[in-house]
N, CA, C and O atoms as a GROMACS GRO file, in nm:
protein
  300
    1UNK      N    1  -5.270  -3.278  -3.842
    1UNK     CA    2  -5.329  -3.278  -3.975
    1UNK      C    3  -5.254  -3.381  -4.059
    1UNK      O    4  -5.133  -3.365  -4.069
    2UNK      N    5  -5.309  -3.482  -4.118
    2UNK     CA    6  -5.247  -3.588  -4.227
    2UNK      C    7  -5.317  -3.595  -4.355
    2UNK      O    8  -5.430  -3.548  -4.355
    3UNK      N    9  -5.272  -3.646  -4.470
    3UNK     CA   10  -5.297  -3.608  -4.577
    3UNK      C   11  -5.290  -3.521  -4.623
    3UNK      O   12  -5.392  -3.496  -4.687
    4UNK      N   13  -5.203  -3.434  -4.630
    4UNK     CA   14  -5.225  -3.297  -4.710
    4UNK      C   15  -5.270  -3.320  -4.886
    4UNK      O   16  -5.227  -3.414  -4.953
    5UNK      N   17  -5.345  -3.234  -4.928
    5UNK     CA   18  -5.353  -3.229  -5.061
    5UNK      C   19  -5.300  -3.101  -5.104
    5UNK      O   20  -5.267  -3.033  -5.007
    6UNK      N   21  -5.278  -3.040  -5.225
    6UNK     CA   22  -5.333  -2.897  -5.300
    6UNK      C   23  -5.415  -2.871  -5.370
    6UNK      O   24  -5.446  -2.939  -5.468
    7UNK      N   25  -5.473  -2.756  -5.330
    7UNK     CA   26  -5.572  -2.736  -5.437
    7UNK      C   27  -5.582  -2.613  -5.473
    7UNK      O   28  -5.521  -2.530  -5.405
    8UNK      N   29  -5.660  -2.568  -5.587
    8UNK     CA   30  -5.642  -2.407  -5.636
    8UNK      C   31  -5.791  -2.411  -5.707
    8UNK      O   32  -5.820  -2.506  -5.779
    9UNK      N   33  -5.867  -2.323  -5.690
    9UNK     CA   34  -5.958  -2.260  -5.755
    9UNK      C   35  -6.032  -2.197  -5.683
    9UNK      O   36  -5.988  -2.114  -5.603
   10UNK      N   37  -6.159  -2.222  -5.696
   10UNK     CA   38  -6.249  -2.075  -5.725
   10UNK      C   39  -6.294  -2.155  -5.548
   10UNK      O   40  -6.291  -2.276  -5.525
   11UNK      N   41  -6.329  -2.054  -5.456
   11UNK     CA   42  -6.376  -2.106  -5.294
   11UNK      C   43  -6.512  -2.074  -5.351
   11UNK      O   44  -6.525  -2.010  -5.455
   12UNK      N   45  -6.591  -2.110  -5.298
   12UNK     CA   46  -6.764  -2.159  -5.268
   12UNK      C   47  -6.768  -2.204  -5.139
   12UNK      O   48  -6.689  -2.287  -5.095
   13UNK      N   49  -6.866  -2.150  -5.070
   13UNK     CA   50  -6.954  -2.087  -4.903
   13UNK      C   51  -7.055  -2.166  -4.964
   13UNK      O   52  -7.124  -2.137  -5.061
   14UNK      N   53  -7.056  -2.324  -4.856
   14UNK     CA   54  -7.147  -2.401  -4.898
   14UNK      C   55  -7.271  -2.366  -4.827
   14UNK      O   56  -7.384  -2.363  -4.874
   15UNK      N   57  -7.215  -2.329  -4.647
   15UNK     CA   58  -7.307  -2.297  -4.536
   15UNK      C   59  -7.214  -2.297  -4.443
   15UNK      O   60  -7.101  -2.342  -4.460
   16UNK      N   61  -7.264  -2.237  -4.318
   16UNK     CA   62  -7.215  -2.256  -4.209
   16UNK      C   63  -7.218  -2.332  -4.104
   16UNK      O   64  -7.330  -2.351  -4.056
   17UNK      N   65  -7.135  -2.376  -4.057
   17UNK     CA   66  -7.203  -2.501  -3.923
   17UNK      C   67  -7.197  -2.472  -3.756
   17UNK      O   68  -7.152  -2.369  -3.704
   18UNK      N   69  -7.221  -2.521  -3.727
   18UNK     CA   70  -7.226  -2.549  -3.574
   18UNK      C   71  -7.028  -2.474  -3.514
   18UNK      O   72  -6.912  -2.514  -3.530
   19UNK      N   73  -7.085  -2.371  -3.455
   19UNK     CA   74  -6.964  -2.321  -3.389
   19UNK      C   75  -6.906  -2.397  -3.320
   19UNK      O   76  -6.948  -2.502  -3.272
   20UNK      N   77  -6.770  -2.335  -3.305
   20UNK     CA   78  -6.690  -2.424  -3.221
   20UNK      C   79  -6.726  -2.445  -3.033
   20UNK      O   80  -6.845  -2.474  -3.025
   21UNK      N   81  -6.702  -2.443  -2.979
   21UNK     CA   82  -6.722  -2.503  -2.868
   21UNK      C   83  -6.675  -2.347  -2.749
   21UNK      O   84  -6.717  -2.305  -2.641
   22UNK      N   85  -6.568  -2.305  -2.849
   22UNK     CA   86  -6.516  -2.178  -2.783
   22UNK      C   87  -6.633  -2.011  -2.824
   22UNK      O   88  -6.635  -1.899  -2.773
   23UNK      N   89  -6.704  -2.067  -2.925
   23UNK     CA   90  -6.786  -2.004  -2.991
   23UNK      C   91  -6.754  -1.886  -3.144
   23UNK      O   92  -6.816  -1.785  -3.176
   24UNK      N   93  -6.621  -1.961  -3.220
   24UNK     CA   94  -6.585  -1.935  -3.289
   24UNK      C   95  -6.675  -1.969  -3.464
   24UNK      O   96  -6.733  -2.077  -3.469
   25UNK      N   97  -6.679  -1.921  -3.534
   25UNK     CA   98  -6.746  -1.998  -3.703
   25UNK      C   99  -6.702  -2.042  -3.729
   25UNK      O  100  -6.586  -2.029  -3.688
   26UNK      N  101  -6.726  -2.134  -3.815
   26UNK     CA  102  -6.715  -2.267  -3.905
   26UNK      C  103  -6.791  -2.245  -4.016
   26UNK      O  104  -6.910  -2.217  -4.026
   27UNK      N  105  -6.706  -2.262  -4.100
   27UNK     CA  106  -6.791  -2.286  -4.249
   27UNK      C  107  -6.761  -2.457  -4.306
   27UNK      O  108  -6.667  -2.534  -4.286
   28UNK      N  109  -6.901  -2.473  -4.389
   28UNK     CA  110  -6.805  -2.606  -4.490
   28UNK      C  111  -6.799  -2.550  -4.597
   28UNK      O  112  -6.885  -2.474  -4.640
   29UNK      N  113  -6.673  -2.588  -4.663
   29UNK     CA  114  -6.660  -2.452  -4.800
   29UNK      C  115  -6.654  -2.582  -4.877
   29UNK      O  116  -6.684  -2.695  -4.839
   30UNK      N  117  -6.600  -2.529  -5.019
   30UNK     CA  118  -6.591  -2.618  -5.161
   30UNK      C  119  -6.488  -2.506  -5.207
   30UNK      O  120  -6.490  -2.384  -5.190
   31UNK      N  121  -6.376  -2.608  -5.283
   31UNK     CA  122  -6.240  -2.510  -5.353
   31UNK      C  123  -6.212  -2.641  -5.470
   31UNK      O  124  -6.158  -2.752  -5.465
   32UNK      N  125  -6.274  -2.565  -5.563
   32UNK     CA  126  -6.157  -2.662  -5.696
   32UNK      C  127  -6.269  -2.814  -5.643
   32UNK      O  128  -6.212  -2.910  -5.592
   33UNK      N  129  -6.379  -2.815  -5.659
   33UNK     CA  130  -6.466  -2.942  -5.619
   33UNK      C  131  -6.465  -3.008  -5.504
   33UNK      O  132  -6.551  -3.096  -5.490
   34UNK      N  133  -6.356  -2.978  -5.381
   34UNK     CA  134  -6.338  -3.044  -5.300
   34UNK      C  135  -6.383  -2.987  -5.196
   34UNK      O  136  -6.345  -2.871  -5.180
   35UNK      N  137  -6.488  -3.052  -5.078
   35UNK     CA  138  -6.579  -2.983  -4.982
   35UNK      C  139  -6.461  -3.009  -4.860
   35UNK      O  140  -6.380  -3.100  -4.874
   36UNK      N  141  -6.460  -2.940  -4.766
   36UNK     CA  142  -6.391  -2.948  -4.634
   36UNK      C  143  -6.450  -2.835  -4.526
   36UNK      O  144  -6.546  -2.759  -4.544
   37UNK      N  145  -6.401  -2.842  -4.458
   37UNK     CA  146  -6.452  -2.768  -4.292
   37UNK      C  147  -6.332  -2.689  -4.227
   37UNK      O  148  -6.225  -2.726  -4.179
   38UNK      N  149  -6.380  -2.587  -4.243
   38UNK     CA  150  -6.286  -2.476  -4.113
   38UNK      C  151  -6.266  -2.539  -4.014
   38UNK      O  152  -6.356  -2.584  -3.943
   39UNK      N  153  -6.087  -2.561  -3.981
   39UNK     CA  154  -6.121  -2.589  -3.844
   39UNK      C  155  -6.127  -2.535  -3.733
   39UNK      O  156  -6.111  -2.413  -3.734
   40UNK      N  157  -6.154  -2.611  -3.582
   40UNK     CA  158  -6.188  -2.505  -3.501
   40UNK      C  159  -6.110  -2.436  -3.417
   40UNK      O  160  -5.997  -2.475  -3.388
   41UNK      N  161  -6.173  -2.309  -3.363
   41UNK     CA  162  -6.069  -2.226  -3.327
   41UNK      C  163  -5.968  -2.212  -3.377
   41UNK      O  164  -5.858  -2.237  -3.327
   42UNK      N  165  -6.004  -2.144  -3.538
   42UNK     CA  166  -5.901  -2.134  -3.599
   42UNK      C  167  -5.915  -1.991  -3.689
   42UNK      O  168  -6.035  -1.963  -3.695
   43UNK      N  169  -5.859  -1.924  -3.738
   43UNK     CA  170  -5.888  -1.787  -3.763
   43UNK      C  171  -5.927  -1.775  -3.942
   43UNK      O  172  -5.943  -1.670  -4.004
   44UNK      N  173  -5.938  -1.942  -4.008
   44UNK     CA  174  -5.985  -1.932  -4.088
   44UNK      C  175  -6.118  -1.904  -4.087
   44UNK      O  176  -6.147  -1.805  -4.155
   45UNK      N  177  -6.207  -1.958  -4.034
   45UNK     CA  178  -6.361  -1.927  -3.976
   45UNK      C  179  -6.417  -1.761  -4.019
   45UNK      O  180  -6.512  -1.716  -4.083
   46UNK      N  181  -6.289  -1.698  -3.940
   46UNK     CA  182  -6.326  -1.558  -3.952
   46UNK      C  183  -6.292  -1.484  -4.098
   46UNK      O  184  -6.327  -1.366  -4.109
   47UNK      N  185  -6.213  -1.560  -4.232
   47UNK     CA  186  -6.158  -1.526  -4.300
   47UNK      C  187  -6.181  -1.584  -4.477
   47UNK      O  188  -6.148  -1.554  -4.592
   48UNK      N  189  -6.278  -1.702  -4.386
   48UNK     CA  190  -6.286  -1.760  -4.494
   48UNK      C  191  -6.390  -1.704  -4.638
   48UNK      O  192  -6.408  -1.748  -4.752
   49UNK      N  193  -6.455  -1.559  -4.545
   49UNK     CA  194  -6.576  -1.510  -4.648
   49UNK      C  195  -6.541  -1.426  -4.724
   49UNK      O  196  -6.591  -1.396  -4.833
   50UNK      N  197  -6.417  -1.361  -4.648
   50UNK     CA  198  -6.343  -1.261  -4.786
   50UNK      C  199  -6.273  -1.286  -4.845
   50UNK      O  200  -6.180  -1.207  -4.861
   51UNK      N  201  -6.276  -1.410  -4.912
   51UNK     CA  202  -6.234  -1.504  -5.042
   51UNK      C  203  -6.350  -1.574  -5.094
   51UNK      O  204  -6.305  -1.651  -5.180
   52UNK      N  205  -6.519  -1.593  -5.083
   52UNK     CA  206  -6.581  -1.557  -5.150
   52UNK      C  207  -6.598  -1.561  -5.300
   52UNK      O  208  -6.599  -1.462  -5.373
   53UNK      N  209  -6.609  -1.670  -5.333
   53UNK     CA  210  -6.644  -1.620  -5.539
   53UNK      C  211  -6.513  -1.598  -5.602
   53UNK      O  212  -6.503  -1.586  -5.724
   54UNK      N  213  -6.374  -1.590  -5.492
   54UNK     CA  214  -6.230  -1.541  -5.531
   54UNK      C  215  -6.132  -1.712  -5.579
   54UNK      O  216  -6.151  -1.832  -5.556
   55UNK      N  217  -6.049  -1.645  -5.638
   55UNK     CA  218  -5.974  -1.800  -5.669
   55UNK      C  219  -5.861  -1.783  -5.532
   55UNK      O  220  -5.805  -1.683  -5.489
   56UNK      N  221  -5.857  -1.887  -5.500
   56UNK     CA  222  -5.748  -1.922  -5.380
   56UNK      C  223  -5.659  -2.067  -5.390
   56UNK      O  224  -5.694  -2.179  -5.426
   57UNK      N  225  -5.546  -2.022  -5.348
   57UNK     CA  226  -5.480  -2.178  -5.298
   57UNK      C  227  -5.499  -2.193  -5.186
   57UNK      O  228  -5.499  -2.106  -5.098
   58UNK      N  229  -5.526  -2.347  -5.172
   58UNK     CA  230  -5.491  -2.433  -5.035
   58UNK      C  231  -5.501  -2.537  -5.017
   58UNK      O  232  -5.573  -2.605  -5.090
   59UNK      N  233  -5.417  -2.602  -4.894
   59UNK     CA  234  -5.417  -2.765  -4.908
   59UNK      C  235  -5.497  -2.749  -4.781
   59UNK      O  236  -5.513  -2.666  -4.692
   60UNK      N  237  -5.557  -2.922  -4.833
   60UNK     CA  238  -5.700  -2.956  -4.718
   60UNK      C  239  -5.574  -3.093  -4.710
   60UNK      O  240  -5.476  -3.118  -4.781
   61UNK      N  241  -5.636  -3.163  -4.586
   61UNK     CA  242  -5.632  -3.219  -4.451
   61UNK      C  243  -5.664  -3.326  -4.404
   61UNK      O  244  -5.760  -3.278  -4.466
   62UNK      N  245  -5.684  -3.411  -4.365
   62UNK     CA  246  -5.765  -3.501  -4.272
   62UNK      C  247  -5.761  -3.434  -4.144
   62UNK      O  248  -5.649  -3.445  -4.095
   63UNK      N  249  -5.846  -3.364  -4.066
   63UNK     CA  250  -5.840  -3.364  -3.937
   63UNK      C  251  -5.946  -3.451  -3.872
   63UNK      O  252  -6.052  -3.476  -3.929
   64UNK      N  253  -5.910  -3.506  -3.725
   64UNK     CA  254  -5.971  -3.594  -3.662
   64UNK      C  255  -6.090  -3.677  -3.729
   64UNK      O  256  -6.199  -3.694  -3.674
   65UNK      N  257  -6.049  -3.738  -3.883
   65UNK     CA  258  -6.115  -3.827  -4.014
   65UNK      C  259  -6.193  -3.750  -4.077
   65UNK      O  260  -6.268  -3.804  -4.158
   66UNK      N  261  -6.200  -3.612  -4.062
   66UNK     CA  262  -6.286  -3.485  -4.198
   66UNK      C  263  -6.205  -3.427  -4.241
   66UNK      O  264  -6.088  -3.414  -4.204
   67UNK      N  265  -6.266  -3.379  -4.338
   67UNK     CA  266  -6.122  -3.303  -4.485
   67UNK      C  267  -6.193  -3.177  -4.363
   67UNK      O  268  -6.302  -3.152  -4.310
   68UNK      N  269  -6.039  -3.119  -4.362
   68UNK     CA  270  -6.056  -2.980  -4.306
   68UNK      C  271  -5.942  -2.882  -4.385
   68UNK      O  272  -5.848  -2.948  -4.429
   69UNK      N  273  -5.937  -2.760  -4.406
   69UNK     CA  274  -5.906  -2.688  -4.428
   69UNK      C  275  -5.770  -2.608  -4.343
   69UNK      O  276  -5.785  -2.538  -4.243
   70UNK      N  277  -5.617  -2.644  -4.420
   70UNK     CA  278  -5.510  -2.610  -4.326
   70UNK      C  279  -5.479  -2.489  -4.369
   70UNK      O  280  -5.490  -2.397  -4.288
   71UNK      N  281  -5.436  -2.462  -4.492
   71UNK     CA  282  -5.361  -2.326  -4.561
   71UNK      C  283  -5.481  -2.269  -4.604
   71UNK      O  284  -5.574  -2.349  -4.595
   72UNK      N  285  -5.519  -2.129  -4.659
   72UNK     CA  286  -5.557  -2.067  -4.763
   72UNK      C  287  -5.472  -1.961  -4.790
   72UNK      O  288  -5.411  -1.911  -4.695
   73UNK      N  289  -5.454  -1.910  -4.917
   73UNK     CA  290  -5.413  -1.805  -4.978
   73UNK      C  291  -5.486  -1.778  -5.090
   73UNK      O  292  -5.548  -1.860  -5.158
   74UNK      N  293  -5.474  -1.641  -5.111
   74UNK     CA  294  -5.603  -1.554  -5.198
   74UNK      C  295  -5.511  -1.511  -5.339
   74UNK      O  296  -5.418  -1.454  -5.282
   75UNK      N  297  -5.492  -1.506  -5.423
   75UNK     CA  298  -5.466  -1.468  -5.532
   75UNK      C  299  -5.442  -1.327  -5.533
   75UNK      O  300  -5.413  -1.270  -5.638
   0.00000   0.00000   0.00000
């Protein structure tokens, strides 16, 4: 993961995408204006919906050249 950013606000469930390969979820979310992607096989996927409409911290990413999603924490 390179680039880290921070960010803090409110998460928004833009949609879900194309599972992982292992057959895990993926969301592309939005936090504090900034869109990024669960990455895969990763246990945010499974976690990312009960934060929901909630304010959260987390820093997004470059993974393999997409903003992806490294930390979250929930308020």
């Amino acid at each position: 993961m390179k680039n880290l950013t921070y960010h803090a606000g409110k998460l928004e469930i833009i949609g879900r995408v194309k599972s992982s390969p292992n057959g895990n979820p993926r969301y592309l979310i939005m936090i504090d204006g900034f869109r990024c992607y669960t990455k895969p096989d990763s246990m945010h996927g499974y976690v990312v919906s009960n934060y929901k409409s909630k304010v959260v911290h987390a820093t997004i990413g470059t993974y393999y050249g997409r903003p992806t999603l490294n930390t979250l924490i929930g308020d």
